[in-house]
Short mmCIF file of the C-alpha atoms (twelve columns), coordinates in Angstrom:
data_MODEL
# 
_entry.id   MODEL 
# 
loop_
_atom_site.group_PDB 
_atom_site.id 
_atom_site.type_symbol 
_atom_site.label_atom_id 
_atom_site.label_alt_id 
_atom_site.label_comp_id 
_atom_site.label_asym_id 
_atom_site.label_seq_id 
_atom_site.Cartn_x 
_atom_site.Cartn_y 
_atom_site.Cartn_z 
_atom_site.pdbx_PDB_model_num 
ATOM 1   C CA . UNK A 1   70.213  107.464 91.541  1 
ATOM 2   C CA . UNK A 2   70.610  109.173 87.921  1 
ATOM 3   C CA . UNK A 3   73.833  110.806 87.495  1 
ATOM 4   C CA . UNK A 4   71.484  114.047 86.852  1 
ATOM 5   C CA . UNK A 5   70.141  113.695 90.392  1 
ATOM 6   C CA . UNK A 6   73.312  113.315 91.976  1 
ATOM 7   C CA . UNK A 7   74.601  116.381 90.556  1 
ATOM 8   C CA . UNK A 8   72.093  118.121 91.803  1 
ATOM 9   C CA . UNK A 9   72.698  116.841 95.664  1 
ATOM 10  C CA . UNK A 10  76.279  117.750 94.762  1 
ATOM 11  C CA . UNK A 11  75.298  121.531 93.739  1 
ATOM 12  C CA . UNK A 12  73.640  121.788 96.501  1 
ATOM 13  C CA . UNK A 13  75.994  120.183 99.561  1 
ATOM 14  C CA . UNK A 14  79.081  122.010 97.603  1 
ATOM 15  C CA . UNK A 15  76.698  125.372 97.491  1 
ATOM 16  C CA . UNK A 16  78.088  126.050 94.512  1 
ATOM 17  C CA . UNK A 17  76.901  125.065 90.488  1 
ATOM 18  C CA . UNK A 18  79.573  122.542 89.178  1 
ATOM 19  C CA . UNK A 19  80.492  122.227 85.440  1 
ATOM 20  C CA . UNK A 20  79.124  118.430 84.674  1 
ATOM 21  C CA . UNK A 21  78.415  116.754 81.155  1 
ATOM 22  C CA . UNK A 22  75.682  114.376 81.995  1 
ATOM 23  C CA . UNK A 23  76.909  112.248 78.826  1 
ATOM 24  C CA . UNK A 24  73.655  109.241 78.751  1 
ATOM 25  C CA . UNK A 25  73.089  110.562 82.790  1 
ATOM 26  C CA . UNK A 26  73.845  106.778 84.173  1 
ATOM 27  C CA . UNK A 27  72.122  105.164 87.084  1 
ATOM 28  C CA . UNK A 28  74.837  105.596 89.603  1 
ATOM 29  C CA . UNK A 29  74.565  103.078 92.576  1 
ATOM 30  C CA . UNK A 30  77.916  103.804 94.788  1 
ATOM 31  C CA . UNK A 31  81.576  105.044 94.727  1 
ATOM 32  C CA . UNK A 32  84.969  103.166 93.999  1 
ATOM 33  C CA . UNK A 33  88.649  103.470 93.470  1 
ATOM 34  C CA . UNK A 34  88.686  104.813 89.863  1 
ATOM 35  C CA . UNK A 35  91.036  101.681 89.437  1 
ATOM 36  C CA . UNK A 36  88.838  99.527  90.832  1 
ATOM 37  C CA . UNK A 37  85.537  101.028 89.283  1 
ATOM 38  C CA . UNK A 38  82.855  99.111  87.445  1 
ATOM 39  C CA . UNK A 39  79.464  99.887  85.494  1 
ATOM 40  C CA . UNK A 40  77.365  101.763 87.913  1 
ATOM 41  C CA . UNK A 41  80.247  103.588 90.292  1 
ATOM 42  C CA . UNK A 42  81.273  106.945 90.188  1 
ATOM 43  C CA . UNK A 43  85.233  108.011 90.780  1 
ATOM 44  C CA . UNK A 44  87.380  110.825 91.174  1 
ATOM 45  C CA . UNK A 45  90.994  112.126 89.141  1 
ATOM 46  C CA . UNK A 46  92.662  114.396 91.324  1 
ATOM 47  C CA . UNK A 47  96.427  115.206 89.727  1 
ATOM 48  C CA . UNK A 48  98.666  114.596 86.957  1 
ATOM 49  C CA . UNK A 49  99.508  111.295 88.677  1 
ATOM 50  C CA . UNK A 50  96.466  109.527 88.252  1 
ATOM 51  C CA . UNK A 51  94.875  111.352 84.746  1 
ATOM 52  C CA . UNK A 52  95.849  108.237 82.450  1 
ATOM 53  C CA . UNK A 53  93.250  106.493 84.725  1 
ATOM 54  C CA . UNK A 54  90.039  108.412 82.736  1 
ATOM 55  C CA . UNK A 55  91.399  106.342 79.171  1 
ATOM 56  C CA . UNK A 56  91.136  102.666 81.294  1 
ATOM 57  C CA . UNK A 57  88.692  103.169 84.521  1 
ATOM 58  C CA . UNK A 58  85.458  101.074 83.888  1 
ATOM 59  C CA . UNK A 59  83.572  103.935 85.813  1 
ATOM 60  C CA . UNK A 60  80.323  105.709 84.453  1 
ATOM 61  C CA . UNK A 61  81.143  108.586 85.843  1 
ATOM 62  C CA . UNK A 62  84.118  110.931 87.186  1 
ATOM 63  C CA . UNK A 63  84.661  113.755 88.904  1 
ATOM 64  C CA . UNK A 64  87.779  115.805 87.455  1 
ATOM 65  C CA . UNK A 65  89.829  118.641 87.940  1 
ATOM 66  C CA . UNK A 66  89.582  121.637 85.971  1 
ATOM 67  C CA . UNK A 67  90.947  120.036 83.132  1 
ATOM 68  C CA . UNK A 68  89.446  120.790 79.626  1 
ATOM 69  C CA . UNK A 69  91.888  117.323 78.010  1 
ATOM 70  C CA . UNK A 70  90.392  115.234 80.744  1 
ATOM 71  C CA . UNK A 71  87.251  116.451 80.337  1 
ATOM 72  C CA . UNK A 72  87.179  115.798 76.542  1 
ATOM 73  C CA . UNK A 73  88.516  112.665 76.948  1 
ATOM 74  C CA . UNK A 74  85.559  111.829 79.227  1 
ATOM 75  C CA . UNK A 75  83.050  112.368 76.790  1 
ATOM 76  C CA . UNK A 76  85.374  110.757 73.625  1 
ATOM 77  C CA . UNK A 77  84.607  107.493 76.225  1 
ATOM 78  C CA . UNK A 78  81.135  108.262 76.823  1 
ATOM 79  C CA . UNK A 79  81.722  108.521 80.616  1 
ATOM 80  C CA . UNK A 80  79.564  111.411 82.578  1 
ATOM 81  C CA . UNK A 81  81.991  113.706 84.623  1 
ATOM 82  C CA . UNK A 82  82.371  116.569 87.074  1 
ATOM 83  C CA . UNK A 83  84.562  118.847 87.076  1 
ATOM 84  C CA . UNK A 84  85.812  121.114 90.163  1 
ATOM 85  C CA . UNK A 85  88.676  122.823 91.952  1 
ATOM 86  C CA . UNK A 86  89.182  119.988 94.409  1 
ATOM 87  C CA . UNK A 87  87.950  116.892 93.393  1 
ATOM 88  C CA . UNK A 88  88.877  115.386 96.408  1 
ATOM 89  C CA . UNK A 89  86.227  116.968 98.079  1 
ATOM 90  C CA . UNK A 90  83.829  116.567 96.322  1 
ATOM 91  C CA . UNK A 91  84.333  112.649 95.996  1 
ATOM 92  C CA . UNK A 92  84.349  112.667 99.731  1 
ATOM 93  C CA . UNK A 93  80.376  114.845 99.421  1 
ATOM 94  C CA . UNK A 94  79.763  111.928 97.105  1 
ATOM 95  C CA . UNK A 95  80.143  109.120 99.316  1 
ATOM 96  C CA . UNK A 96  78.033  110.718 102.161 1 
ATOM 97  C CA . UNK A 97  75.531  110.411 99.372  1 
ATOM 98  C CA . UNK A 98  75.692  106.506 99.293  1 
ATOM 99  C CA . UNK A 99  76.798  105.861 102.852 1 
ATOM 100 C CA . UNK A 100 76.133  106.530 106.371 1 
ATOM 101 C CA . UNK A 101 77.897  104.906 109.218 1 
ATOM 102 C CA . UNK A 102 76.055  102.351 111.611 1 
ATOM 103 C CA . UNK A 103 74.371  104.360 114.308 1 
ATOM 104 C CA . UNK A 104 71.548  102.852 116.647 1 
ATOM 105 C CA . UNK A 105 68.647  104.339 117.730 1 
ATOM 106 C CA . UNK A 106 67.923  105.674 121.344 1 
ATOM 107 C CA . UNK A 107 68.189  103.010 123.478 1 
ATOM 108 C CA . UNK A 108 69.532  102.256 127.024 1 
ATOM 109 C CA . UNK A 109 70.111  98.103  126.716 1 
ATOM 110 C CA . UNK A 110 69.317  97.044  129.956 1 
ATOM 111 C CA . UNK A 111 72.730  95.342  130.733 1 
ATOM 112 C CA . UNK A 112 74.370  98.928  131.130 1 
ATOM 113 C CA . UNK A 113 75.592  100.388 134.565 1 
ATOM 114 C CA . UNK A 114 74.894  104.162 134.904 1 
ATOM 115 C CA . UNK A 115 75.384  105.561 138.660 1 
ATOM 116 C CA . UNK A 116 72.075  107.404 139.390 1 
ATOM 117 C CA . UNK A 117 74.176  110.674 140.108 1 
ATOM 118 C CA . UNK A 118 74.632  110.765 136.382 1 
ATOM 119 C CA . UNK A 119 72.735  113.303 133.725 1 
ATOM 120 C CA . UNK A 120 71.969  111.446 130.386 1 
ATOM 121 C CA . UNK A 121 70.159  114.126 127.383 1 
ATOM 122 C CA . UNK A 122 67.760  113.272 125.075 1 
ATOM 123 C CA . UNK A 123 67.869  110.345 121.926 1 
ATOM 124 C CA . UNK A 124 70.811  108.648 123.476 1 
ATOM 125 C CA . UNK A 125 72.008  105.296 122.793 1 
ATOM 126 C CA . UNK A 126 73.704  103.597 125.256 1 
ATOM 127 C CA . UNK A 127 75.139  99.926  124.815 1 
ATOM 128 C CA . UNK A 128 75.373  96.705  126.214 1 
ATOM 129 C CA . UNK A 129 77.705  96.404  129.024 1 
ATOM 130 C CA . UNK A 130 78.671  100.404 129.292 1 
ATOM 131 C CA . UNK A 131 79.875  102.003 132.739 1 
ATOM 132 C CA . UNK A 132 78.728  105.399 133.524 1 
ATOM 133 C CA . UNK A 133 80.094  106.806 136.755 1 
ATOM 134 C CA . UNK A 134 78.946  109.388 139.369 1 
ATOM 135 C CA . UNK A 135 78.661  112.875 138.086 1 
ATOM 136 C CA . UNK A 136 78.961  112.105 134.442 1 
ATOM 137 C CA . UNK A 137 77.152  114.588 132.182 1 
ATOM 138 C CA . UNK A 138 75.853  113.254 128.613 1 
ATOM 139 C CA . UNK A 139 74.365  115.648 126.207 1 
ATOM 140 C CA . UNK A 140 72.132  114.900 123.811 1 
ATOM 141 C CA . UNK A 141 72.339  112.700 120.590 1 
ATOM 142 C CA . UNK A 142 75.522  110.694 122.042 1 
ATOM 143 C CA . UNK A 143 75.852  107.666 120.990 1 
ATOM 144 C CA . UNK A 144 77.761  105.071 123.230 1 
ATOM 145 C CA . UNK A 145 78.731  101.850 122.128 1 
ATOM 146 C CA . UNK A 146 79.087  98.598  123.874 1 
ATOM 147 C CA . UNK A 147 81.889  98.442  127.100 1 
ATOM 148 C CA . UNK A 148 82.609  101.526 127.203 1 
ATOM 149 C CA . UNK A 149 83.460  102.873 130.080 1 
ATOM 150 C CA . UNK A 150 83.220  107.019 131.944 1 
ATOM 151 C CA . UNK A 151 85.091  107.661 134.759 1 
ATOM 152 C CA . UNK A 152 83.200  110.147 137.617 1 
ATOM 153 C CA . UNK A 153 82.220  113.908 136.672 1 
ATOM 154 C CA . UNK A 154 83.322  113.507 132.934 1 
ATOM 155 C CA . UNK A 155 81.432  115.519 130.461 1 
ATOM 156 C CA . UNK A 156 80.331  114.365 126.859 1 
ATOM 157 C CA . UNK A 157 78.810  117.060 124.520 1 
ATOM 158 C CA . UNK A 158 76.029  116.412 122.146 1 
ATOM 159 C CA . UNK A 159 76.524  114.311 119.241 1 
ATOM 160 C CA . UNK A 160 79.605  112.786 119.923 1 
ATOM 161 C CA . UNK A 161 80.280  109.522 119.174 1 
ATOM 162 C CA . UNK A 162 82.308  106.948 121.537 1 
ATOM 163 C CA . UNK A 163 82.830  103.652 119.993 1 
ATOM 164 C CA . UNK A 164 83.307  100.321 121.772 1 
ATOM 165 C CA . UNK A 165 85.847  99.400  124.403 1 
ATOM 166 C CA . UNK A 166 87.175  103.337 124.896 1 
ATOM 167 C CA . UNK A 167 87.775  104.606 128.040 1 
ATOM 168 C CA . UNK A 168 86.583  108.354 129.184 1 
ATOM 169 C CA . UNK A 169 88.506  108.715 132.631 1 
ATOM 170 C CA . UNK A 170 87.533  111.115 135.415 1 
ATOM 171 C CA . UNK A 171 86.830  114.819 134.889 1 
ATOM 172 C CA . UNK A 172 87.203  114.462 131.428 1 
ATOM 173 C CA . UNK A 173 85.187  117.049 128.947 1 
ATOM 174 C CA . UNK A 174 84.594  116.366 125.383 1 
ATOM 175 C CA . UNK A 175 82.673  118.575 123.600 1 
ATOM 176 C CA . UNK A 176 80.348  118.427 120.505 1 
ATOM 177 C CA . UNK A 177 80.054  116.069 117.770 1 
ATOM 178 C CA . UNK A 178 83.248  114.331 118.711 1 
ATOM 179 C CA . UNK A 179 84.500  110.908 117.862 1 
ATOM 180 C CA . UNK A 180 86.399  108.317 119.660 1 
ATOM 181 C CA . UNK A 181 87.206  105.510 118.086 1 
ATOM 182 C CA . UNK A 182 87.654  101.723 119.935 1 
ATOM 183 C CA . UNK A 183 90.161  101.130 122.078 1 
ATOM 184 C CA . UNK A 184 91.444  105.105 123.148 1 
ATOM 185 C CA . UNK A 185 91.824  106.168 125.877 1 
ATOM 186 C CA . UNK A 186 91.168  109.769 127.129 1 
ATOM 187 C CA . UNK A 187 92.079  111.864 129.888 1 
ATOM 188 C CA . UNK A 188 94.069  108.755 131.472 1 
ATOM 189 C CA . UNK A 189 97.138  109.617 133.661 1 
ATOM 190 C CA . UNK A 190 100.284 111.184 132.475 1 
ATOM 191 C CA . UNK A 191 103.493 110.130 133.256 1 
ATOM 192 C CA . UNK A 192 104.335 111.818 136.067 1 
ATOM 193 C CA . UNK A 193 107.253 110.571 138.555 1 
ATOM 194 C CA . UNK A 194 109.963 112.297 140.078 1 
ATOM 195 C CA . UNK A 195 113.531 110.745 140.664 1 
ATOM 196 C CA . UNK A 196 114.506 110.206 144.151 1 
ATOM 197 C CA . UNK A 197 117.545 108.378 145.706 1 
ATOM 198 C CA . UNK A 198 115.704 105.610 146.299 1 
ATOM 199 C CA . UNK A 199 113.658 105.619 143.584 1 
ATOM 200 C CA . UNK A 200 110.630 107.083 141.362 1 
ATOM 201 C CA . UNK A 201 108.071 108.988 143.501 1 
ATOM 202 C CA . UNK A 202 104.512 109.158 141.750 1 
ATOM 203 C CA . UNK A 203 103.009 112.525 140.902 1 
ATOM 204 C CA . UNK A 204 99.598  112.341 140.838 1 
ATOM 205 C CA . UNK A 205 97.999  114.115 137.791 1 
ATOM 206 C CA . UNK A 206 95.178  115.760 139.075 1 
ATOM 207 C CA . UNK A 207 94.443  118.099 135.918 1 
ATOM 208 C CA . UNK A 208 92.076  117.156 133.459 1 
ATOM 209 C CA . UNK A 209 91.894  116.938 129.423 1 
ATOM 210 C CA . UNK A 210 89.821  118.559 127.352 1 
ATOM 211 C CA . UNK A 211 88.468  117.700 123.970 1 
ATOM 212 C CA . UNK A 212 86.690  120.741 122.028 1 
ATOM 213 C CA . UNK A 213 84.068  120.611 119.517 1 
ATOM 214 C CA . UNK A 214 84.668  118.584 116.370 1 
ATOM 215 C CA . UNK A 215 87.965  116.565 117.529 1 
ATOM 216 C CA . UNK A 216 88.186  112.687 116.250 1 
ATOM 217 C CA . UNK A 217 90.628  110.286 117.796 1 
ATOM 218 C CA . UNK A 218 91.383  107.089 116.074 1 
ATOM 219 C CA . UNK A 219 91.526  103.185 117.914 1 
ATOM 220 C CA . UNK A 220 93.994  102.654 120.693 1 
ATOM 221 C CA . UNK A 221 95.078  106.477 120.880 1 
ATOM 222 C CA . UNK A 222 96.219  108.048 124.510 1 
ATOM 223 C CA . UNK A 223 95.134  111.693 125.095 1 
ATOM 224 C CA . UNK A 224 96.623  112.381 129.052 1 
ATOM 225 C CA . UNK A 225 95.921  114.430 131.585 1 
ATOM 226 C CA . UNK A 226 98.540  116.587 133.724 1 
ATOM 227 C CA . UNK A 227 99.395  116.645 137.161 1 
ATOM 228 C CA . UNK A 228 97.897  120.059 137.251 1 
ATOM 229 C CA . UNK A 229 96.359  122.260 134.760 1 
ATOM 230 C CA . UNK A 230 94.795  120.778 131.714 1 
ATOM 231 C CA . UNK A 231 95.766  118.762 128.149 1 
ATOM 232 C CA . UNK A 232 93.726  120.516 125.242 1 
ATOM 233 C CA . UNK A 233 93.295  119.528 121.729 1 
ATOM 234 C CA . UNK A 234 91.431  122.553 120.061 1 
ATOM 235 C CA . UNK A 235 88.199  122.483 117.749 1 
ATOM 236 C CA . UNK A 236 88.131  120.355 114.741 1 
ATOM 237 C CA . UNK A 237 91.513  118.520 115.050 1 
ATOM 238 C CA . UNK A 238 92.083  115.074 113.441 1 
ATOM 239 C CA . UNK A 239 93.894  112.089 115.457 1 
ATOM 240 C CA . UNK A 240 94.795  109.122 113.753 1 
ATOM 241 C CA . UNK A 241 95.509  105.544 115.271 1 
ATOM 242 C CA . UNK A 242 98.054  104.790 118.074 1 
ATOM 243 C CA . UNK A 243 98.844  108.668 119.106 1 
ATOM 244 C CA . UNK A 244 99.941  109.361 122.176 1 
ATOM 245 C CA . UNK A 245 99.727  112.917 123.163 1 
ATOM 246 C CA . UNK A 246 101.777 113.558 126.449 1 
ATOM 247 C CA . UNK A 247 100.979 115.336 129.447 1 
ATOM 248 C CA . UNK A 248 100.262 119.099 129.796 1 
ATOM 249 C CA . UNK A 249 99.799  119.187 125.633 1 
ATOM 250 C CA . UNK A 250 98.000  122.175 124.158 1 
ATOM 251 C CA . UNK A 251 96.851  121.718 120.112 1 
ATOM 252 C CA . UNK A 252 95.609  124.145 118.083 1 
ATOM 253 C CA . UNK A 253 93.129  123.702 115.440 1 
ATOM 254 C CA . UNK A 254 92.093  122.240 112.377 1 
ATOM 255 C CA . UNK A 255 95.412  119.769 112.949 1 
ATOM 256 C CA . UNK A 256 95.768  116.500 111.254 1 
ATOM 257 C CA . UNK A 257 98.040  113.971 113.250 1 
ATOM 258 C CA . UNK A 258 98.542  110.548 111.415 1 
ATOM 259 C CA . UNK A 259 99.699  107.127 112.999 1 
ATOM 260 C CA . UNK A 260 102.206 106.825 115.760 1 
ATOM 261 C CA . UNK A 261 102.628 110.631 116.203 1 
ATOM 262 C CA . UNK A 262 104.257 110.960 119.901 1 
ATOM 263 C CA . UNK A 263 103.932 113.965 122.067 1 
ATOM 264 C CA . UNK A 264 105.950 114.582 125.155 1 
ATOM 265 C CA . UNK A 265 104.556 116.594 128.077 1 
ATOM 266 C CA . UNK A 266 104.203 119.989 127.716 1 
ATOM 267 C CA . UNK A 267 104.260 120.373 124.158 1 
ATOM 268 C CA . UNK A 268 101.982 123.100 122.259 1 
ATOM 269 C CA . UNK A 269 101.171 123.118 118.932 1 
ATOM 270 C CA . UNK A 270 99.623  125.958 116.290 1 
ATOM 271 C CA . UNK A 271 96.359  125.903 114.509 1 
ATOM 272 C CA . UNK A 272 96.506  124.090 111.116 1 
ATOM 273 C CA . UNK A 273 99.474  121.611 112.190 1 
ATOM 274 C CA . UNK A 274 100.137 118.834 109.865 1 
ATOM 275 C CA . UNK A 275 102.488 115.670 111.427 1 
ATOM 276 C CA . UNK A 276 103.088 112.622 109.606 1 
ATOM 277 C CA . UNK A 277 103.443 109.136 110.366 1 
ATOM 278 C CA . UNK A 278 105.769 108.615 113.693 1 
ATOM 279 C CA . UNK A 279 107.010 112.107 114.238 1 
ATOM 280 C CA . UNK A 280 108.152 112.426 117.906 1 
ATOM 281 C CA . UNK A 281 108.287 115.896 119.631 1 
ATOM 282 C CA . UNK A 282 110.657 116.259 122.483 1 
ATOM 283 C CA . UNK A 283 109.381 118.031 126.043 1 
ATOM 284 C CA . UNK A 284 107.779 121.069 126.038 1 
ATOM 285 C CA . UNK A 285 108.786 122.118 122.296 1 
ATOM 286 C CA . UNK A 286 106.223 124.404 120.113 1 
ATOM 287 C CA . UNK A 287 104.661 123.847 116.665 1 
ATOM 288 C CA . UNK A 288 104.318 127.080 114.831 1 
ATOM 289 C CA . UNK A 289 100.786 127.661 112.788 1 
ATOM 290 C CA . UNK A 290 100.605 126.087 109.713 1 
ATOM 291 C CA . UNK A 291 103.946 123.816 110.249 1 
ATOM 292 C CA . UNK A 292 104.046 120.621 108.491 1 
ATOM 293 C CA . UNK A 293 106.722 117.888 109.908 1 
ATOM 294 C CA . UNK A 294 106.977 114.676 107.222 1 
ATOM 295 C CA . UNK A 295 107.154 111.395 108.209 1 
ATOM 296 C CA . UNK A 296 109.414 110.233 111.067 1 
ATOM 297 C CA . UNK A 297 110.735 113.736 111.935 1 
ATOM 298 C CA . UNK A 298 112.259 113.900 115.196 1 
ATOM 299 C CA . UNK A 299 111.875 116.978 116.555 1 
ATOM 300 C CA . UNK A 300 114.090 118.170 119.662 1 
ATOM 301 C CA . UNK A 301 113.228 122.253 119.401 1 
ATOM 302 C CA . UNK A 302 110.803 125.132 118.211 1 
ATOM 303 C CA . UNK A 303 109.112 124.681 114.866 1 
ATOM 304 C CA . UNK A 304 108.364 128.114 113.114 1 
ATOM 305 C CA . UNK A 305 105.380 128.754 111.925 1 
ATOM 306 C CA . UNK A 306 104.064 127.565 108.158 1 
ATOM 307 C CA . UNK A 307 107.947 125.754 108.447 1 
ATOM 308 C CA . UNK A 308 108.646 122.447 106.890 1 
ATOM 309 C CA . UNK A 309 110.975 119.739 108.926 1 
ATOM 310 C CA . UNK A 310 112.255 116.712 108.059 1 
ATOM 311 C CA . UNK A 311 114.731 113.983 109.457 1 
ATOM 312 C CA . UNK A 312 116.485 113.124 113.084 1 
ATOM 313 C CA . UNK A 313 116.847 115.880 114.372 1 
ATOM 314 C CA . UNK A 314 114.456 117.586 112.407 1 
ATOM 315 C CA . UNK A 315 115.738 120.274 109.601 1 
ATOM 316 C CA . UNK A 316 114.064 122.375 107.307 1 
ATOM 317 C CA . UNK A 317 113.241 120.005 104.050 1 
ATOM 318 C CA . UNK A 318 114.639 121.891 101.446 1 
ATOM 319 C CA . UNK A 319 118.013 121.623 103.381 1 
ATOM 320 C CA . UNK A 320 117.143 118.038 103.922 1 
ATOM 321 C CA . UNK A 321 116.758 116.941 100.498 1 
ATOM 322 C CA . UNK A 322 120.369 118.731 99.883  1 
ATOM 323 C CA . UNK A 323 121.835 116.894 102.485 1 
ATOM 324 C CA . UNK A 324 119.855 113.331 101.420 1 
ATOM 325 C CA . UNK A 325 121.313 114.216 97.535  1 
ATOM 326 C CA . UNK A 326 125.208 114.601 99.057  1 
ATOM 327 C CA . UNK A 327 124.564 111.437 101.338 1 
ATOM 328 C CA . UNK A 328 123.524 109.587 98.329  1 
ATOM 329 C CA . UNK A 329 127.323 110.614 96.463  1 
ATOM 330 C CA . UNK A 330 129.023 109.271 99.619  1 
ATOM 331 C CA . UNK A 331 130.289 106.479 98.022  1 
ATOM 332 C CA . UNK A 332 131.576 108.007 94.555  1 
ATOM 333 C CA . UNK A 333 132.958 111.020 96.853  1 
ATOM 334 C CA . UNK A 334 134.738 108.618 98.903  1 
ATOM 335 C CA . UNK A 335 136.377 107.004 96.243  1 
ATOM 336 C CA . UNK A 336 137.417 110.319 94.542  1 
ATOM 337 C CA . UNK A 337 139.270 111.151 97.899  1 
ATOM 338 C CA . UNK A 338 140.886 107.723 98.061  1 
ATOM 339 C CA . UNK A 339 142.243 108.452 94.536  1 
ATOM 340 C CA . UNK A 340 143.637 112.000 95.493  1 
ATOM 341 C CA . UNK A 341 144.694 110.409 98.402  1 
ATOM 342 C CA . UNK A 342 146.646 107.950 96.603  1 
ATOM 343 C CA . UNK A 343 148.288 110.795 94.046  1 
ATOM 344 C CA . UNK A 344 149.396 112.748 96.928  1 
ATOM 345 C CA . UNK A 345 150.852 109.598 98.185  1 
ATOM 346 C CA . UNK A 346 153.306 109.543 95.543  1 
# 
C-alpha cells in the first residue's frame, strides 16, 4: 500500500491524527528491523540509542519519536516518516497491517475425539487428533489446534486460541480471547505432598485454575492448580516461555512475566507486575502493584508496591547498584588494607 494509505489505517487504529511527512508517499509492502530494512519496508526509532540508525537504514519510511532533528533528517534523506509519542506502538499497529497469524476456518477434522457430553459454540475449529472430554464447554470462535488435549468439565471462552500439543486439565476455565501457546500446560497438579516418617504422602489438588479474559501463556509454561481453592492469573496478563506458576498463585493484571519466571505456591502478585528473565519468588510472598523485579532476582519476602528489586536476595536497585559499584573496588580496597596492614606492622 502507499505510504499515504497506511497513514491513514494508522490514524485511524491509533484514533488519533499523527504528524507524518509523506516525502514521494512510497509503496510500502511490509515491516523490518530498521537495521535490517530495505526499499519497500517501513521501521521504527524509538530512543537516543538507536537515532543514528535514520542517517544509514535503507528503509522508505520511519516512524519516529517526537523528535524535530530526526524528523529533519528524514526528509534531508528523502525517507517518509511518522512521528508519535510511542513509536513502539505504533510499529506494533503497523505490522497488524501486513500480517495476521495462521488461523483455520471452522472445521471439526474428522480424526478428533470429543465426548458427546461436551458443548462446542459456533465457527470453531477443531484439529486433527484433539481430545475433548466429558463436560467440556467451548465458546465460540475457539480455535483448537492439532493434539490438543481438555481434561473433563473445563471451560474455554470465546476466541481463545490453544495451539498444538497443550494440555487443558480438568475443571479448568479460561476465559475470552486467550492464548496458549504449544506445549503448556494448564490447570495440571500442584505440588502437593506432605512429609511423613515414612515418607511423602500425596495431597491431592482438587482446586482448579482460572485464566481470565485476555491472558497469553507462552510454549511449555505450567499454570497449577491447588489442593483446594483456586490459581488465578487476572485479565490481560502476559506469560512468556517456560513459567511455572506454583500452586494456590493469585496475579493481578496487565502483568508481563518473561522466560523462566518461577512461582512458589501461594504467591500473589499486584496489577501491573513486571518480572524479568528467571526471577524466583519464595512461598507465599506478595508483589506490590506496579513492582518491577530485574532479571534473576531472587525474592524471599514482600515486594512493595511500584518497588524495584534486584539480586539474591532481592534488594531495592538503587541500593543494588551501590553495592555492585563497592563489589567492583574489592580488589583495589583489598590491597589498600594489605598496605595499611603492612605499615601498622612495622
Amino acid at each position: 500500500m502507499k505510504f499515504s494509505q497506511l497513514v491513514e489505517k494508522l490514524n485511524l487504529a491509533s484514533s488519533r491524527t499523527l504528524t507524518a511527512s509523506v516525502a514521494t508517499d512510497p509503496e510500502i509492502t511490509g515491516a523490518a528491523p530498521v537495521d535490517e530494512a530495505v526499499s519497500g519496508t517501513i521501521s521504527y526509532i524509538e530512543g537516543a540509542k538507536f537515532a543514528s540508525h535514520a542517517a544509514s537504514t535503507n528503509a522508505s519510511a520511519l516512524i519516529l519519536p517526537l523528535d524535530e532533528r530526526l524528523q529533519a533528517e528524514c526528509d534531508d534523506r528523502h525517507i517518509a516518516w511518522i512521528a508519535a509519542p510511542d513509536p513502539r506502538l505504533l510499529f506494533a499497529q503497523t505490522i497488524a497491517l501486513f500480517y495476521q497469524p495462521f488461523r483455520p476456518t471452522s472445521e471439526i477434522h474428522s480424526s478428533a475425539t470429543i465426548h458427546p457430553t461436551a458443548q462446542i459454540g459456533e465457527n470453531v475449529y477443531i484439529g486433527p487428533h484433539a481430545v475433548i472430554q466429558p463436560g467440556v464447554k467451548i465458546g465460540s470462535n475457539v480455535c483448537i489446534h492439532p493434539n490438543v488435549v481438555i481434561y473433563p468439565d473445563a471451560e474455554i471462552g470465546s476466541g481463545t486460541v490453544l495451539h498444538a500439543n497443550c494440555v487443558i486439565h480438568e475443571r479448568t476455565r479460561i476465559g475470552a480471547n486467550c492464548v496458549i501457546h504449544s506445549g503448556a500446560a494448564i490447570g495440571s497438579e500442584g505440588f502437593g505432598f506432605v512429609p511423613t516418617a515414612t515418607g511423602w504422602v500425596k495431597m491431592e489438588q482438587s482446586g482448579c485454575t482460572v485464566l481470565e479474559d485476555g491472558v497469553e501463556v507462552g510454549c511449555n509454561s505450567t499454570i497449577d492448580r491447588p489442593a483446594v481453592g483456586e490459581t488465578r492469573i487476572g485479565q490481560n496478563t502476559k506469560i512468556d516461555n517456560l513459567v511455572q506458576v506454583g500452586h494456590g498463585c493469585q496475579v493481578g493484571k496487565n502483568c508481563a512475566f518473561a522466560a523462566h519466571v518461577g512461582m512458589a505456591g501461594g504467591v500473589k502478585i499486584g496489577n501491573n507486575v513486571i518480572l524479568a528473565g528467571q526471577v524466583g519468588i519464595a512461598n507465599q510472598a506478595t508483589i506490590g502493584d506496579g513492582a518491577i523485579a530485574t532479571a534473576k532476582a531472587g525474592i524471599h519476602s514482600d515486594v512493595a508496591p511500584g518497588a524495584i528489586v534486584t539480586g539474591v536476595p532481592a534488594i531495592p536497585h538503587k541500593l543494588f547498584l551501590k553495592a555492585a559499584a563497592v563489589y567492583n573496588r574489592l580488589p583495589e580496597m583489598y590491597q589498600s588494607l594489605k598496605q595499611i596492614q603492612r605499615k601498622l606492622d612495622r
